[in-house]
N, CA, C and O atoms as CSV, one atom per row, in Angstrom:
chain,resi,resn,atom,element,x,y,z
A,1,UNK,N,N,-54.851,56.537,-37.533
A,1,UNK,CA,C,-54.263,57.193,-38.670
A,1,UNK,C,C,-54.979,58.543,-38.837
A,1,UNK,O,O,-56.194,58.734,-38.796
A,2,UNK,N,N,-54.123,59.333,-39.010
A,2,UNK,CA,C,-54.998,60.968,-39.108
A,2,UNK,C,C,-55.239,60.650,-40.608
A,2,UNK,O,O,-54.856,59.744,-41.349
A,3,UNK,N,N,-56.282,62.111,-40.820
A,3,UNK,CA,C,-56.920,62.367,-42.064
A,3,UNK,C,C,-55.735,62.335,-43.006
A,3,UNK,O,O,-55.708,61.489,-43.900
A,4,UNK,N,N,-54.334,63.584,-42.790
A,4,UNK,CA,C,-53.475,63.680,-43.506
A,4,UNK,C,C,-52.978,62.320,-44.261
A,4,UNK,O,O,-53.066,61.964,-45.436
A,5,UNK,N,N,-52.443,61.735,-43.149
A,5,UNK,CA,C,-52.187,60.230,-44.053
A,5,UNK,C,C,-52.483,59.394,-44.487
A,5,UNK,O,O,-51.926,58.480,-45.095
A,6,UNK,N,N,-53.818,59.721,-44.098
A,6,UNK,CA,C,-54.891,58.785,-45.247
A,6,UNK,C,C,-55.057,59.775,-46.943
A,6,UNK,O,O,-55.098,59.374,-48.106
A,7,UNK,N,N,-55.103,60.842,-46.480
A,7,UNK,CA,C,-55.164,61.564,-47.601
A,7,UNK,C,C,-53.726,61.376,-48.603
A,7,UNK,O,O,-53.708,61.550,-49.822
A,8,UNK,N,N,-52.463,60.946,-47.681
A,8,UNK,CA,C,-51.587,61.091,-48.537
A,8,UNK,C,C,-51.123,59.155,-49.493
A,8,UNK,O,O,-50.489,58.861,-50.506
A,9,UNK,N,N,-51.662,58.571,-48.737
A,9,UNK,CA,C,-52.214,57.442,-48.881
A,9,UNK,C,C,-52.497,57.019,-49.868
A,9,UNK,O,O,-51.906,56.160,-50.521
A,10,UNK,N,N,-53.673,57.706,-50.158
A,10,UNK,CA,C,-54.839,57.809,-51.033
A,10,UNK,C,C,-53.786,58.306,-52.283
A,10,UNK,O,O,-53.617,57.614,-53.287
A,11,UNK,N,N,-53.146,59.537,-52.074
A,11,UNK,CA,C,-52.635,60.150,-53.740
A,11,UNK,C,C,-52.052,59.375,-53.854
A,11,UNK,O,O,-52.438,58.709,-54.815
A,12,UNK,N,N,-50.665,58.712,-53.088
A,12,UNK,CA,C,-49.659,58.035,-53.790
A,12,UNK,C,C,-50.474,56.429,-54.609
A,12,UNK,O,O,-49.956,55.775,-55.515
A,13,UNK,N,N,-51.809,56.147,-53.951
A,13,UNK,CA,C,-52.191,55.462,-54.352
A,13,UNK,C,C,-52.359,55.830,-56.149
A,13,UNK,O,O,-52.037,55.233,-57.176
A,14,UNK,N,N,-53.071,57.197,-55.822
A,14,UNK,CA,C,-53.522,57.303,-57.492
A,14,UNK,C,C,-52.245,57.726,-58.098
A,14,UNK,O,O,-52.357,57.763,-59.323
A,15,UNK,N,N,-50.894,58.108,-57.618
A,15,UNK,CA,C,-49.790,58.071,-58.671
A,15,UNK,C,C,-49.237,57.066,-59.260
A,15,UNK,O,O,-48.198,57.230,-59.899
A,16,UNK,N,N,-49.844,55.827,-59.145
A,16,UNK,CA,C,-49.189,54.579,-59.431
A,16,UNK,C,C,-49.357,54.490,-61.029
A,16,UNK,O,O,-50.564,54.441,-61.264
A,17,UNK,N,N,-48.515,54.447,-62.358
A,17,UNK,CA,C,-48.834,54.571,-63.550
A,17,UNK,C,C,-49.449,53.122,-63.518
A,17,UNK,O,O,-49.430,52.108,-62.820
A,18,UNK,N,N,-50.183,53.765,-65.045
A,18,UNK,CA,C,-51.122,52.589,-65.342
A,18,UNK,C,C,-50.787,51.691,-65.699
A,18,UNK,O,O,-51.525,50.719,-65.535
A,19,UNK,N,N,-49.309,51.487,-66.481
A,19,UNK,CA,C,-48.467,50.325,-66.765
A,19,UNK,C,C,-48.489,49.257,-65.823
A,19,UNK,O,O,-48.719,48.054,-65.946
A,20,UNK,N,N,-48.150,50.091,-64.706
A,20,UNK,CA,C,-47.794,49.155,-63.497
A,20,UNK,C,C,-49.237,48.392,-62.672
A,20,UNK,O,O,-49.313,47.362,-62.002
A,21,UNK,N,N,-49.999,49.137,-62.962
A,21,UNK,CA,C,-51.493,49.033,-62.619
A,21,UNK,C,C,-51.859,47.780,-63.369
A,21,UNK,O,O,-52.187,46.772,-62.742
A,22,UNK,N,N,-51.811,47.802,-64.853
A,22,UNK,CA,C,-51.624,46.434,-65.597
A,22,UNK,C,C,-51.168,45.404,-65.183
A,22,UNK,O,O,-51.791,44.371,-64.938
A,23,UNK,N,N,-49.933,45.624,-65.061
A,23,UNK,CA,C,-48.617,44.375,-64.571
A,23,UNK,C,C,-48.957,43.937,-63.554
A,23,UNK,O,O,-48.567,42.822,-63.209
A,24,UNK,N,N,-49.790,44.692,-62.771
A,24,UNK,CA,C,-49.883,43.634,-61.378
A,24,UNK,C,C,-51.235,42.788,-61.315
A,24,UNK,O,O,-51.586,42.211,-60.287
A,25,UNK,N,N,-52.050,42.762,-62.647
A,25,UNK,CA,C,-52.984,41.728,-62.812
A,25,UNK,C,C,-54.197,41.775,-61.833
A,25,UNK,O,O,-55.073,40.915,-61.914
A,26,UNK,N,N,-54.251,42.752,-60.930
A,26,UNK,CA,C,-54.783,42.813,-60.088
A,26,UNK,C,C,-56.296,43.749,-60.122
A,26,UNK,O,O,-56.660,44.446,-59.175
A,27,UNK,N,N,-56.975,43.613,-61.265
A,27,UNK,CA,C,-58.062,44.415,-61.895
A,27,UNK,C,C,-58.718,43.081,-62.421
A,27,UNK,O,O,-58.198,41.966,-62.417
A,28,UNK,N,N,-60.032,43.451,-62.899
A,28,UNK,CA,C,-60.816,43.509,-64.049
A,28,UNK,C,C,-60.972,43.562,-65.104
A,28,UNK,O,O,-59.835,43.915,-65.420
A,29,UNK,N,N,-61.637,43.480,-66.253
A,29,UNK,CA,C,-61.647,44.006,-67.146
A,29,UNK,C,C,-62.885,43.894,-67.736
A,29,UNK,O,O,-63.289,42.732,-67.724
A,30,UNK,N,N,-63.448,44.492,-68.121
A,30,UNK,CA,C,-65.191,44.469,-68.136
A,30,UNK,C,C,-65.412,44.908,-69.395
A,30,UNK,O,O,-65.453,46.106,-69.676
A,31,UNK,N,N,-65.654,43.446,-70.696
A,31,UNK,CA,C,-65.813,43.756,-72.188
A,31,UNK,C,C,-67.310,44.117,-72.117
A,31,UNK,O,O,-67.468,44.461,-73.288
A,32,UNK,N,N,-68.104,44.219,-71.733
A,32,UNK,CA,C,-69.598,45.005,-71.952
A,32,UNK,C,C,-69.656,46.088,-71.185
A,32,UNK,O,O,-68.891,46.137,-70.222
A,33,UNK,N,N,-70.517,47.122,-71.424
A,33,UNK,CA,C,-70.400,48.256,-70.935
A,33,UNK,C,C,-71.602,47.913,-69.943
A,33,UNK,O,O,-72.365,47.003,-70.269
A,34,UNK,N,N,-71.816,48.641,-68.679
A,34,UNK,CA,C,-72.670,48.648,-67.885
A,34,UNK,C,C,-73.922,48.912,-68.144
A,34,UNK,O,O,-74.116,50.088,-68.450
A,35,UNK,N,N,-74.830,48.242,-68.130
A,35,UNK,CA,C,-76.601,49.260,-68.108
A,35,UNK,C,C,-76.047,50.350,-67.519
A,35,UNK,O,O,-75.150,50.505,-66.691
A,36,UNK,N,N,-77.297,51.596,-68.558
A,36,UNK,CA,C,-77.223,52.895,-67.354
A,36,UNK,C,C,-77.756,52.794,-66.598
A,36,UNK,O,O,-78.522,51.836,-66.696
A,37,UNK,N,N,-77.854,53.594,-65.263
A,37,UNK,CA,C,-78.593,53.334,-64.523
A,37,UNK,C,C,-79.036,54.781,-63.929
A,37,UNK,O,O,-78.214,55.676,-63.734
A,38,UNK,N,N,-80.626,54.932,-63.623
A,38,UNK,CA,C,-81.337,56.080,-63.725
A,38,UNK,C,C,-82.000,56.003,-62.169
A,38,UNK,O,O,-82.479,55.017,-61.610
A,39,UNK,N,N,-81.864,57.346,-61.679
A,39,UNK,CA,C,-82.532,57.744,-60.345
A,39,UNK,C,C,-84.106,58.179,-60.569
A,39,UNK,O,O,-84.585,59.014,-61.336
A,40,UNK,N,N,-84.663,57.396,-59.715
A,40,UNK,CA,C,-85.825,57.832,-59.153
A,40,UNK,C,C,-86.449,58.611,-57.909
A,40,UNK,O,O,-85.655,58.567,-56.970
A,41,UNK,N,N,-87.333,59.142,-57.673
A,41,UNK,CA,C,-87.245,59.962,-56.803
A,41,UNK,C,C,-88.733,60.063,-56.152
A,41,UNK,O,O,-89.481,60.428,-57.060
A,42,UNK,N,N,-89.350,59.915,-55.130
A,42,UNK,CA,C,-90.096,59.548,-54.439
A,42,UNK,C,C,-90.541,60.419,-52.747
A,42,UNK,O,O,-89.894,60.179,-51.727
A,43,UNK,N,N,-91.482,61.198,-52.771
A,43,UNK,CA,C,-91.399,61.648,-51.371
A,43,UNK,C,C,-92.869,60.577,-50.690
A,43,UNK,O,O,-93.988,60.322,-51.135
A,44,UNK,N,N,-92.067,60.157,-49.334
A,44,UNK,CA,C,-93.322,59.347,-48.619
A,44,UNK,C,C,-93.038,59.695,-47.096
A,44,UNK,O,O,-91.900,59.876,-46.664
A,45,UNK,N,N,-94.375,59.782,-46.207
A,45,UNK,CA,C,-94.547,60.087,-45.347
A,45,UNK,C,C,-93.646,59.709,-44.010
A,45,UNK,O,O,-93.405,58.533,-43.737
A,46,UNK,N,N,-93.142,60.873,-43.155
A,46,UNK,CA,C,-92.212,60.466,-42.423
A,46,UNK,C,C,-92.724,59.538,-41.357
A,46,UNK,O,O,-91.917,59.265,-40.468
A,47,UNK,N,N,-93.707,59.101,-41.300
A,47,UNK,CA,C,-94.501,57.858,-40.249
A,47,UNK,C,C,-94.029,56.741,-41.093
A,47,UNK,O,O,-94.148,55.634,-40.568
A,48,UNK,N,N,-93.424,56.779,-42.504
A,48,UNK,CA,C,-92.913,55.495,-42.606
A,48,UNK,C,C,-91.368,55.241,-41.906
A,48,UNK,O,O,-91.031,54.101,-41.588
A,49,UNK,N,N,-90.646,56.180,-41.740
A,49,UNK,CA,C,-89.216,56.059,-41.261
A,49,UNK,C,C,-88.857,54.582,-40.600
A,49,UNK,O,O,-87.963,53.803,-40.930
A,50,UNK,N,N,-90.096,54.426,-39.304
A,50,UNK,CA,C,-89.276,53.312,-38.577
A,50,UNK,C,C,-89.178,51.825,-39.329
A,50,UNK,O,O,-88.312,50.953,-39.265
A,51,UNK,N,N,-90.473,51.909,-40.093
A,51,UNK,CA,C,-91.319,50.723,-40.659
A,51,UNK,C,C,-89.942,50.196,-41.963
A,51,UNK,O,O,-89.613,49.040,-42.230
A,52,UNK,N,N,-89.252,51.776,-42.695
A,52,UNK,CA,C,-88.695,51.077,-43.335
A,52,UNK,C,C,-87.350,50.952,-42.580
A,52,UNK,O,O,-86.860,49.900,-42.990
A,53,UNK,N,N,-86.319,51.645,-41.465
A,53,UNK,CA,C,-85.836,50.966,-41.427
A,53,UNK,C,C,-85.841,49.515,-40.455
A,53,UNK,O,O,-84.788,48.992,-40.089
A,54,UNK,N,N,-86.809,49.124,-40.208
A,54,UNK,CA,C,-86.729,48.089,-39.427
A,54,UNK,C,C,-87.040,46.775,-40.421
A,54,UNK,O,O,-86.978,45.629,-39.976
A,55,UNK,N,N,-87.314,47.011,-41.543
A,55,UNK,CA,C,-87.632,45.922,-42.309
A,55,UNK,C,C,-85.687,46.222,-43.254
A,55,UNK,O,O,-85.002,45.211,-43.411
A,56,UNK,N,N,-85.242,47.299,-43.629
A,56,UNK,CA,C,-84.012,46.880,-43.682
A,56,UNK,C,C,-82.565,46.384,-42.923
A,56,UNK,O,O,-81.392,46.121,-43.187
A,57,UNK,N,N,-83.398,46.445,-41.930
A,57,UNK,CA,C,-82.347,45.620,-40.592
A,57,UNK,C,C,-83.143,44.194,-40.912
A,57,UNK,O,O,-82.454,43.247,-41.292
A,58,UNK,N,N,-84.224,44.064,-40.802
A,58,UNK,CA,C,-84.819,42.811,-40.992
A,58,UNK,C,C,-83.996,41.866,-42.345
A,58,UNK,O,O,-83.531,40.728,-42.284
A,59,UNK,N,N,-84.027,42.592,-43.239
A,59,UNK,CA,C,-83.701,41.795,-44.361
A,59,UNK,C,C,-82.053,41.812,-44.338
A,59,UNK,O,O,-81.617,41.357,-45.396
A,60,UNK,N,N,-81.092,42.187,-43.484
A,60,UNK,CA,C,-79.482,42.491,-43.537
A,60,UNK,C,C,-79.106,43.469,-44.438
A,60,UNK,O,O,-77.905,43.586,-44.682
A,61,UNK,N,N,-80.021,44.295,-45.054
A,61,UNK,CA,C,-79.651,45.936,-45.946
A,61,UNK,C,C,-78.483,46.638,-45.257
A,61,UNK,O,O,-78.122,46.499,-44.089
A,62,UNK,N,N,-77.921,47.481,-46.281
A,62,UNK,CA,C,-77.348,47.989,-45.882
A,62,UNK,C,C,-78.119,49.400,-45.337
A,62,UNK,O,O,-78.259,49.827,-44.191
A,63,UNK,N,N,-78.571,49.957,-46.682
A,63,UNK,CA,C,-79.161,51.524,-46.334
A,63,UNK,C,C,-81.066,51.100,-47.505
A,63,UNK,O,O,-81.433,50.477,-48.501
A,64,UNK,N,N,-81.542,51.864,-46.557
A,64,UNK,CA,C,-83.095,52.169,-46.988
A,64,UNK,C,C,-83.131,52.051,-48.603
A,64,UNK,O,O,-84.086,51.643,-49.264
A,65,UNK,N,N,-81.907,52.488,-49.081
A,65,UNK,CA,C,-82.185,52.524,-50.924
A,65,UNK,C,C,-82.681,50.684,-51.536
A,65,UNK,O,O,-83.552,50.159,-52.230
A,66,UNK,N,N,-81.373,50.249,-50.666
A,66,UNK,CA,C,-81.257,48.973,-51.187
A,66,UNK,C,C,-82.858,48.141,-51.274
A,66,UNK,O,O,-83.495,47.496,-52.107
A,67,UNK,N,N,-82.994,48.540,-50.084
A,67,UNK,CA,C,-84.626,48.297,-49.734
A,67,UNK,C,C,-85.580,48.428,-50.512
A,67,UNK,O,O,-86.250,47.520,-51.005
A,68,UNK,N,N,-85.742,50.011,-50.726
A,68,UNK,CA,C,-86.602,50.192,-51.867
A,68,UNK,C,C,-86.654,49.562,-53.242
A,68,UNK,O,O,-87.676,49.320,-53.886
A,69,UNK,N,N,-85.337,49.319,-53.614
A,69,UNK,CA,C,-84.791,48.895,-54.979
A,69,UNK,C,C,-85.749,47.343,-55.051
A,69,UNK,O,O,-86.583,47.177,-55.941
A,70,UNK,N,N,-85.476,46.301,-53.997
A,70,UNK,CA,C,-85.851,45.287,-53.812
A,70,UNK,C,C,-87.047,45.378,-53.747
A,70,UNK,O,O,-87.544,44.552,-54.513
A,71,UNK,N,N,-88.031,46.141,-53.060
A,71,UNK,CA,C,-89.491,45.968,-53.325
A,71,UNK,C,C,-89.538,46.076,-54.404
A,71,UNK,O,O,-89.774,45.033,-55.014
A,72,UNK,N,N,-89.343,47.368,-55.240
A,72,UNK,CA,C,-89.813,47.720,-56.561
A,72,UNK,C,C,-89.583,46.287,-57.071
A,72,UNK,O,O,-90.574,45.616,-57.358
A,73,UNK,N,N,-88.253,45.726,-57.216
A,73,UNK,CA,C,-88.287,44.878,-57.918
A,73,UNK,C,C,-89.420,43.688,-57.669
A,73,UNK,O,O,-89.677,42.924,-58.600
A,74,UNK,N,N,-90.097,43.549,-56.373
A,74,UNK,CA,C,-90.643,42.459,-56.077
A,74,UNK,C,C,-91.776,42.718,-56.962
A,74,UNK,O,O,-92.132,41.907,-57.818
A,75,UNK,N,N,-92.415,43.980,-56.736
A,75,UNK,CA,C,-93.712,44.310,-56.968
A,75,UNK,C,C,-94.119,44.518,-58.786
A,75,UNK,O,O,-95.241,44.460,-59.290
A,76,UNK,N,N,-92.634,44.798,-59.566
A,76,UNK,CA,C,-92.527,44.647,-61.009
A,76,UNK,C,C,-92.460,43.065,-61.122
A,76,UNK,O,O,-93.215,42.781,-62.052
A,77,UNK,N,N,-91.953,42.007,-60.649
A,77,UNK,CA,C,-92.088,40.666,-60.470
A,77,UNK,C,C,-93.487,40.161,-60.611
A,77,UNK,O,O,-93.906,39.462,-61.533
A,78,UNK,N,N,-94.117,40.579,-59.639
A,78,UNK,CA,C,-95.840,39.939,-59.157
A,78,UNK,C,C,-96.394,40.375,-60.338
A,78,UNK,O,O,-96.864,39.595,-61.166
A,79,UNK,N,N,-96.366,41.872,-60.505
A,79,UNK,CA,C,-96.569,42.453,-61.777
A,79,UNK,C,C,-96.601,41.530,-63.563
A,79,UNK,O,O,-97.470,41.328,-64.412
A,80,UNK,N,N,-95.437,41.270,-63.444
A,80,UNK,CA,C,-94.964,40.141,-64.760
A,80,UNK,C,C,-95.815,38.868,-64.674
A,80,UNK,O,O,-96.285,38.332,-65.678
A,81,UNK,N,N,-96.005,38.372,-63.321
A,81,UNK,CA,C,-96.631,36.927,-62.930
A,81,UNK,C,C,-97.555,37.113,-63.360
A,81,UNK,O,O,-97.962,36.121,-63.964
A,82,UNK,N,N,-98.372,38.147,-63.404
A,82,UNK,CA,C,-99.791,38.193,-63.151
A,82,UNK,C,C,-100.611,38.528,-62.020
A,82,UNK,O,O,-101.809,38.784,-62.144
A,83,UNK,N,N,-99.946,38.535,-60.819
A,83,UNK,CA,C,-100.153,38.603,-59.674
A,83,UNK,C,C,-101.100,40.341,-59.164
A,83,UNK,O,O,-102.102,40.585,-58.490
A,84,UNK,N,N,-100.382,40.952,-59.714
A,84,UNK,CA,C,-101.289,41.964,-59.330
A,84,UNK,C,C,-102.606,42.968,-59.725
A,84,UNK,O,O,-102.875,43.473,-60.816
A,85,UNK,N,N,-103.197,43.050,-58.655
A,85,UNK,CA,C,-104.898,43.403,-58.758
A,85,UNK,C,C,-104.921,44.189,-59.986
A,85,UNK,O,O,-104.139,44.986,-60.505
A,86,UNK,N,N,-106.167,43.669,-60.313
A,86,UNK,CA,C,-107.100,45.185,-61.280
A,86,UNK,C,C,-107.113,46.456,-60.728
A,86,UNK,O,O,-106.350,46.625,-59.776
A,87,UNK,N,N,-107.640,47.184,-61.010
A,87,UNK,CA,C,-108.083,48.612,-60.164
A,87,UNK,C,C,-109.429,48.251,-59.463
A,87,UNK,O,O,-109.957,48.473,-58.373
A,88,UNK,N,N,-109.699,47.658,-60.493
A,88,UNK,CA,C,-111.287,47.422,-59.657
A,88,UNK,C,C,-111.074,46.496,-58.315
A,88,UNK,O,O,-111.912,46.658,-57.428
A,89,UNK,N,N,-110.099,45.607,-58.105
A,89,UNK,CA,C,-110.076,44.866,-56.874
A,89,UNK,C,C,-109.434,45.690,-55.719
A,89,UNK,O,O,-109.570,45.635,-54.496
A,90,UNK,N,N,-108.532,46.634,-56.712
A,90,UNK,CA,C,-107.819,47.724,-55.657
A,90,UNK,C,C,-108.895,48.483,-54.709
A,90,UNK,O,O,-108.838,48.546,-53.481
A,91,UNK,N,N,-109.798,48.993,-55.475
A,91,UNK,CA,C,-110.494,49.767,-54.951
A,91,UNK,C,C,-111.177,49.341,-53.881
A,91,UNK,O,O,-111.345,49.889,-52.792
A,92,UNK,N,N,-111.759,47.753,-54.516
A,92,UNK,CA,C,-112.829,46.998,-53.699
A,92,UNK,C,C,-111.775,46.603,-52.372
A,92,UNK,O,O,-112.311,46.269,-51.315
A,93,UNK,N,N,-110.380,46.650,-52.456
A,93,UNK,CA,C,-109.885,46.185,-50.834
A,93,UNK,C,C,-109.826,47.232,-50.268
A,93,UNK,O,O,-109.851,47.172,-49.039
A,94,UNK,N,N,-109.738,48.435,-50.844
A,94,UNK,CA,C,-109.572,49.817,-50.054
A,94,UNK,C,C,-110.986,49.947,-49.636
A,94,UNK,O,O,-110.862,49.624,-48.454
A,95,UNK,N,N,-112.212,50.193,-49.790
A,95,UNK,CA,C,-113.485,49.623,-49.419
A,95,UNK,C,C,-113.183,48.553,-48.182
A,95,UNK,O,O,-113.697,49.143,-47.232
A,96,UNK,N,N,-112.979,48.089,-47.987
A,96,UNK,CA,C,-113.035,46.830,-47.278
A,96,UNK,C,C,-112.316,47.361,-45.972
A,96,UNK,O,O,-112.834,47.330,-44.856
A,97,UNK,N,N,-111.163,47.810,-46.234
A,97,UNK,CA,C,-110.025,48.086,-45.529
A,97,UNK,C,C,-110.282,49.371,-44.892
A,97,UNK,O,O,-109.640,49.708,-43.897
A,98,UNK,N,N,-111.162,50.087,-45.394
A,98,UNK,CA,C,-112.026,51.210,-45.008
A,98,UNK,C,C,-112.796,50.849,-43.464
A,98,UNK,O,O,-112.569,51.323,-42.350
A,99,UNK,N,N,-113.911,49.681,-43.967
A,99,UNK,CA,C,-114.934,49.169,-43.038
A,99,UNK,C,C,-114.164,48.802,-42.045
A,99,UNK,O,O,-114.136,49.292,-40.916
A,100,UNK,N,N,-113.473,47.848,-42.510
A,100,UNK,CA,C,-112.364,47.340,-41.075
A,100,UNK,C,C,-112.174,48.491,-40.181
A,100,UNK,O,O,-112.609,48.231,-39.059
A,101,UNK,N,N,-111.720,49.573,-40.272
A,101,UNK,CA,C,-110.603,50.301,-39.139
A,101,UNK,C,C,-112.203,50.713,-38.787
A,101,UNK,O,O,-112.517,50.623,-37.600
A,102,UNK,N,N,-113.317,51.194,-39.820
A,102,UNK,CA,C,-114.614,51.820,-38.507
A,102,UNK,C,C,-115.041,50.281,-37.800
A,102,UNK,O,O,-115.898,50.524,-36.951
A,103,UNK,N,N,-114.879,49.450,-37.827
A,103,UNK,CA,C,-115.029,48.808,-37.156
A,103,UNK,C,C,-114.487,48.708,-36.104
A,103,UNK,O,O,-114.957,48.990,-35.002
A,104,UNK,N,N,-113.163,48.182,-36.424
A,104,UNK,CA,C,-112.392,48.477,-35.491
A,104,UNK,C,C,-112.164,49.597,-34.431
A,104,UNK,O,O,-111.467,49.378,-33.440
A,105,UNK,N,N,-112.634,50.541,-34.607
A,105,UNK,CA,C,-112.822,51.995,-34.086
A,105,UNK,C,C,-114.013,51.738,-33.076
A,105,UNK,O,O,-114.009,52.044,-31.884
A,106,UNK,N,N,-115.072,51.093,-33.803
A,106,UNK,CA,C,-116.306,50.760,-33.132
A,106,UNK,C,C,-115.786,50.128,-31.936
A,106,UNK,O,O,-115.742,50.654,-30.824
A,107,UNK,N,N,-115.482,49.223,-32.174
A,107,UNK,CA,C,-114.868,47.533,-31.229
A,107,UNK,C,C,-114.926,48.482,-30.079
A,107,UNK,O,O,-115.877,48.653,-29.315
A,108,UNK,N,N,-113.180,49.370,-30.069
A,108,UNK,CA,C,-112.262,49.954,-29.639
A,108,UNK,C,C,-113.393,50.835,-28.577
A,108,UNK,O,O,-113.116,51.012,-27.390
A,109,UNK,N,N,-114.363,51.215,-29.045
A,109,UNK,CA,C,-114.908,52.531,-28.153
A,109,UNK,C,C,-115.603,52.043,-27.158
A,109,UNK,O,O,-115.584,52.491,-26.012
A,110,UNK,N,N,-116.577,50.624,-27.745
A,110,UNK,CA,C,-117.503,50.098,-26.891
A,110,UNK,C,C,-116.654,49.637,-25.810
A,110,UNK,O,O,-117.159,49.810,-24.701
A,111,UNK,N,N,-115.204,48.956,-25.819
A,111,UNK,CA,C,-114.458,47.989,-24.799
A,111,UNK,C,C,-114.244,49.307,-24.060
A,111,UNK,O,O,-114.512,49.065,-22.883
A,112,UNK,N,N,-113.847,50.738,-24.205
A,112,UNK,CA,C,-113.654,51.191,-23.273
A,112,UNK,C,C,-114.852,51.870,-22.501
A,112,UNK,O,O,-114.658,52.407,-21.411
């Protein structure tokens, strides 16, 4: 199908009066109004690219947003539980997580 007749498609679609739009029962009708819903906006390093999309192929996502949406939500979750660190434990794993990689670095130099 070319563009044209999809395009023309499309209008006669939207000329259909709304009467008739009614009559054919074929809608919705949605007595509460929607939450709004508000964009956030986030810049993170392009060394994450593959990491995230391979965890949204992992999970059947459609696109990277969906993804993000779902962590946040996980991590406001753990959040509510109780689940997540103090600052002070934050710090103390970043410390930790520090030693590890010179270690690891160490390991790494002596094997070669």
């Amino acid at each position: 199908m070319s563009m044209n007749q999809e395009r023309q498609q499309l209008n006669e679609a939207l000329d259909v009066p709304v009467a008739e739009l009614l009559a054919s029962g074929d809608f919705t009708v949605e007595q509460e109004p929607q939450p709004a819903t508000v964009v956030f906006s986030a810049r993170m390093p392009g060394t994450w690219t593959d990491e995230i999309a391979a965890e949204t192929a992992r999970r059947g996502l459609k696109n990277p947003g969906q993804l993000i949406r779902a962590l946040v939500r996980e991590g406001l979750d753990r959040v509510a539980a109780g689940e997540a660190h103090d600052p002070q434990t934050v710090e103390a794993l970043q410390h930790l997580d520090a030693v590890r990689r010179v270690l690891i670095k160490g390991s790494s130099r002596t094997a070669a």
